[in-house]
C-alpha positions, 0 to 999 in steps of 0.5 A, spaced: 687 846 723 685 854 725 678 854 726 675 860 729 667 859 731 662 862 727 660 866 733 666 869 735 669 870 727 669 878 725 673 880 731 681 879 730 682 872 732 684 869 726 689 875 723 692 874 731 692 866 730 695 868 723 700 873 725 703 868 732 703 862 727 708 867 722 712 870 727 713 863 730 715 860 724 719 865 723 723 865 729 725 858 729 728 859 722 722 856 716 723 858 710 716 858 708 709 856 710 704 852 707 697 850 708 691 846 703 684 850 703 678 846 700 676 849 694 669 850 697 671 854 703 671 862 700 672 865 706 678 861 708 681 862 701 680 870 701 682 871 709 689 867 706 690 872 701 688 878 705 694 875 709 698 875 703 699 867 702 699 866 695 696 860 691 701 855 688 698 849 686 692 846 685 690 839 687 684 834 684 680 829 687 675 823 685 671 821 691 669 813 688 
């Protein structure tokens, strides 16, 4: 999980998590990285698009 508090968001601290976390899978040989997002969470969706993640599948759920 990458969580920033709601207190610090809007200074960076995200981008920079993103650019270390791709920079170390790089390093170590990943082809690629993946994350889930909850539908809900607008903000962390565009923040992984402006980051240049792409959506590739979608997942449903039934809470009983």
């Amino acid at each position: 999980d990458v969580c920033v508090d709601e207190k610090l968001r809007g200074r960076g601290i995200a981008s920079e998590l993103y650019r270390y976390v791709r920079g170390y899978a790089k390093d170590i040989g990943c082809y690629h990285i993946t994350l889930n997002v909850w539908e809900l969470n607008g903000n962390a969706k565009r923040f992984y698009e402006k980051m240049g993640m792409k959506p590739q599948r979608e997942y449903k759920e039934l809470i009983l």
